[in-house]
N, C-alpha and C positions, 0 to 999 in steps of 0.2 A: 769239384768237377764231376759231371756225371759219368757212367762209361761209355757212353758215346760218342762226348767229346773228348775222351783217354784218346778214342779212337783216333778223332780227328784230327787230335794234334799228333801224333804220334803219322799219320798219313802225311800230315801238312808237313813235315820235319824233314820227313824222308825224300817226298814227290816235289815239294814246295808246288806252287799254284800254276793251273791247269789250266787256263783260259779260255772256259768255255762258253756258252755256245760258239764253235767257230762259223763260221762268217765269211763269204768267198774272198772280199776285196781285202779281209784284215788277219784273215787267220784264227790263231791261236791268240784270243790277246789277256795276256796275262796281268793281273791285277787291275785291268781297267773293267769294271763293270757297269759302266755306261752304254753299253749295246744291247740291243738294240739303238740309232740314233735317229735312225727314218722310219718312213713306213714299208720302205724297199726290204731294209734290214731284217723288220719284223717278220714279214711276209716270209724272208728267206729261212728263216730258222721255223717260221710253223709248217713249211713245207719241208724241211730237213729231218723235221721230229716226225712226220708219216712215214718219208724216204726211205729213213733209215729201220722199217720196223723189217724185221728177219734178214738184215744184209750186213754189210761192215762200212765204214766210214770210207774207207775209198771207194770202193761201188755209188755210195750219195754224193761223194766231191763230184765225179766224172758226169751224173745226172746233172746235179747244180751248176757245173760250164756250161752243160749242153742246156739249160732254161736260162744262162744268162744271156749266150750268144744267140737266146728270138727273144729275149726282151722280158721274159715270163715274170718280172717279179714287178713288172708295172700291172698294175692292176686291169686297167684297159685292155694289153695287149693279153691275159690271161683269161682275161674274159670272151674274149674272141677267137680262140686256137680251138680246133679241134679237138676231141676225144682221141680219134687215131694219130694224130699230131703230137699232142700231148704224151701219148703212149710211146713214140717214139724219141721223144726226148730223153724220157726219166726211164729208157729201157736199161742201162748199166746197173741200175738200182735192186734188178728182179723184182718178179711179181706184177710186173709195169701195168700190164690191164688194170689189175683192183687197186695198184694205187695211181693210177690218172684217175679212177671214179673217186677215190677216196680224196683225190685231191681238190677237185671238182666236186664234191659234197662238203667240204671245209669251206672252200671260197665260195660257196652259197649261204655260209653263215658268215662270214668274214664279214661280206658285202654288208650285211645290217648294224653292223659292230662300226663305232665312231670313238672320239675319245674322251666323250662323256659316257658312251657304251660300250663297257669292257664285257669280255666274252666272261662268263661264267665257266665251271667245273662241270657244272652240271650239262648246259648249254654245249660242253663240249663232246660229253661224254653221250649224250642222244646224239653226235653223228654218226651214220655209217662208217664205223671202218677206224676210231678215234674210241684206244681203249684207256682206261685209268696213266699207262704210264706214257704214252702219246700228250695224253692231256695237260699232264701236271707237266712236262717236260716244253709245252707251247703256253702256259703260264708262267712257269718260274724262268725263262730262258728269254721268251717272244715281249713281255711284259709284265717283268718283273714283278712278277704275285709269288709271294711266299707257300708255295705247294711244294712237299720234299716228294722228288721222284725215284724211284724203287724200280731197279731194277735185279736181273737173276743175281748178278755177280752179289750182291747185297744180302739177297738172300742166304744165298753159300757161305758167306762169310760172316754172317748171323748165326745159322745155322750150326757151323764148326765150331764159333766158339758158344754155341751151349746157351746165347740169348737170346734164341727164340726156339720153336720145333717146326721142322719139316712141314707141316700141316696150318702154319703162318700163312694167310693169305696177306694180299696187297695190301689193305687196307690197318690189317691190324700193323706189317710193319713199317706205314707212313706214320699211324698213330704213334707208334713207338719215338721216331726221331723228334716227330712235331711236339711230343713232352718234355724229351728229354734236353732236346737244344733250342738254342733263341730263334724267334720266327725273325729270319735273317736272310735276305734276297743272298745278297754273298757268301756267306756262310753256308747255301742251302746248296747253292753253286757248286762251290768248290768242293763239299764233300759231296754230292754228288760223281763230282767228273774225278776226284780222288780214289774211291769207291769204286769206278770203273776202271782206272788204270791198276789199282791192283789184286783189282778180281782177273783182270787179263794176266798177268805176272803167279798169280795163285791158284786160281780157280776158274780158270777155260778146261781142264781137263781132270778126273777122277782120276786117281783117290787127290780129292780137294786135301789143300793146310799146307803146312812146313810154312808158313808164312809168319815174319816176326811178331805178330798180334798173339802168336800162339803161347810166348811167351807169359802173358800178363793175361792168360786166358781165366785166373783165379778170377782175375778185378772184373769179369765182366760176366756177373750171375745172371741168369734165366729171368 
């Protein structure tokens, strides 16, 4: 077993599973990884992964009632809302200006995408406003593409225990997991949204660690 899935069994033990992307009508759904099941779904979680860039998960809930209650995640009726409309929806989110543009610069590629035309990485990452970890988080979550998403808490917690350095960017440590673990839609999942709950629990605030991973910090070299 490599050290990253030490990791992630040792996450999964503790947390047990995380049911994420949540999803306004279902929640948290835990061990079913079938959702998306529409294209409503879909739509809702690519718009959730912009929402939520610089804000917390309940600031994005209270925006995504307020685009359920005008219909936003039908494609038509999002096509037709205004900019300042738009902005006033998804205002509990912060930042609401650049992300109704940002939002409105997605669903201008959306709109060309079918189900024989899956969005690329690449495709996502030329939009305005839609960075590496937006991206991977609206494939591996929106449609189930095997892309591990990286966020701080992962760094921190890479970091402390001594398997990577400070000066790690994104991409080296996506490369990191996508060798070490099976290219696994559920698997990418759950250690993902694992990864965030206890970066929350360890590593929202400095001096980072005291966290039980610290234990078995030998098994997990640079």
């Amino acid at each position: 077993m490599t050290p990253l899935l030490q990791i992630y069994q040792s996450l999964f033990d503790y947390y047990g599973p995380q049911g994420w992307w949540p999803i306004h009508q279902e929640g948290y759904h835990h061990l079913n990884y079938r959702i998306p099941r529409n294209s409503k779904e879909r739509l809702e979680i690519c718009f959730g992964a912009i929402l939520t860039q610089n804000t917390n998960w309940k600031n994005v809930e209270k925006a995504i009632l307020n685009m359920f209650k005008l219909n936003l995640f039908d494609t038509d009726t999002f096509d037709k809302i205004s900019l300042k409309n738009l902005e006033s929806a998804i205002k509990p989110s912060g930042y609401f200006v650049q992300k109704a543009k940002k939002l409105k610069a997605f669903f201008d590629y959306y709109k060309t995408l079918n189900e024989c035309n899956l969005p690329t990485r690449e495709g996502l990452l030329a939009i305005w406003g839609i960075g590496p970890e937006t991206a991977d988080s609206i494939l591996l979550y929106a449609y189930q593409t095997p892309q591990f998403v990286v966020d701080s808490y992962t760094k921190r917690l890479l970091t402390n225990l001594n398997m990577i350095s400070e000066k790690s960017n994104y991409q080296q440590i996506k490369q990191l997991f996508e060798t070490q673990i099976p290219s696994n839609v559920p698997l990418y999942q759950e250690f993902h949204a694992l990864l965030v709950a206890h970066g929350k629990n360890f590593y929202s605030k400095k001096p980072y660690g005291g966290c039980f991973l610290e234990i078995h910090q030998q098994d997990f070299p640079q």
